[in-house]
C-alpha positions as CSV (number, residue, x, y, z in Angstrom):
1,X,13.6,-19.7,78.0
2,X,10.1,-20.3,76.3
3,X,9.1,-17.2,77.8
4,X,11.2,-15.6,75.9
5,X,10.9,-16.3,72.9
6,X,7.2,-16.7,72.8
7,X,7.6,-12.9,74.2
8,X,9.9,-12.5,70.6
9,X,7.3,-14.1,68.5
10,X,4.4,-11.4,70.2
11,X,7.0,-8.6,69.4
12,X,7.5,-9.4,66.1
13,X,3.6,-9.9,65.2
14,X,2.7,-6.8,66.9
15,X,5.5,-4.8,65.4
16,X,4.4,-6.3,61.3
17,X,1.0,-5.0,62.1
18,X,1.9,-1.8,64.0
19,X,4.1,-0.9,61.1
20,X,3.5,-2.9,58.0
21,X,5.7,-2.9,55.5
22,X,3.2,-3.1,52.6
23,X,1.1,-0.6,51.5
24,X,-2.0,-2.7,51.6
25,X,-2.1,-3.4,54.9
26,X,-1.6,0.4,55.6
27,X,-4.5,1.0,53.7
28,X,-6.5,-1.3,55.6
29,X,-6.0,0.9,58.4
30,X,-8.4,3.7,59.3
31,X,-4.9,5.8,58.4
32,X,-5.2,8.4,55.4
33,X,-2.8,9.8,53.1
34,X,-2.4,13.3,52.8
35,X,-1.5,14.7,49.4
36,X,-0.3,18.5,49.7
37,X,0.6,19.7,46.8
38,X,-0.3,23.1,46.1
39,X,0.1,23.8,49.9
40,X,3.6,24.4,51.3
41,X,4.0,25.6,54.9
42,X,7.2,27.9,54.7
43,X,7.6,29.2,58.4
44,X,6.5,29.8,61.9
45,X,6.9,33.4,63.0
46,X,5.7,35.9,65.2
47,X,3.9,38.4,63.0
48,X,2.2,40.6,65.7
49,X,4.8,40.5,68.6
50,X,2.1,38.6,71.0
51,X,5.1,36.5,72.1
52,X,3.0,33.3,70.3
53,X,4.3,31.4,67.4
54,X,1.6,32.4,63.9
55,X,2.7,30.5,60.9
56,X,2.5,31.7,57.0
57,X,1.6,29.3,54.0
58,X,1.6,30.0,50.5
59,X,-0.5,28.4,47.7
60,X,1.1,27.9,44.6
61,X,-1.7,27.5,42.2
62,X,-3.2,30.8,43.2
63,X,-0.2,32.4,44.4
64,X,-1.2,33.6,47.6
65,X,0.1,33.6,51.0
66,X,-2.3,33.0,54.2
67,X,-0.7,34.2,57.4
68,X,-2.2,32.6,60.6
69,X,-2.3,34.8,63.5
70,X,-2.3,32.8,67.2
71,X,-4.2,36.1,69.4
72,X,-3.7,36.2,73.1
73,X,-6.1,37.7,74.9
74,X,-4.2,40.9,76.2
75,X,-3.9,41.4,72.5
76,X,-7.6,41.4,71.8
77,X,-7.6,44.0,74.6
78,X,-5.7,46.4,72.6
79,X,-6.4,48.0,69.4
80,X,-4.3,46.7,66.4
């Protein structure tokens, strides 16, 4: 019975510190937070037909849009 809940108490401790509820202790972390906001990721596609997932994001304070090509190597065989 003491093994159990001494195995209750270690739970609870480790789950507080694995995820705190406080924003300080979070930032005590080596964790960072990521602020994206002129970045927004709007799809996963396949642009050149490789068969490979490329995704697109567009940036809102220059309004442009970046397309990310994944190349397989048959396709680097091949003239685009």
């Amino acid at each position: 019975m003491y093994i159990f809940i001494l195995l209750i108490i270690i739970l609870k401790i480790s789950i507080n510190i694995a995820f705190p509820s406080s924003e300080n202790l979070l930032n005590d972390t080596n964790s960072y937070r990521l602020e994206l906001n002129s970045e927004f990721k709007t799809g996963g596609f396949d642009f050149n037909g490789d068969g490979k997932q490329d995704f697109i994001i567009s940036d809102f304070q220059t309004n442009k849009l970046y397309v990310f090509l994944v190349i397989s190597q048959d396709m680097v065989d091949r003239d685009l």
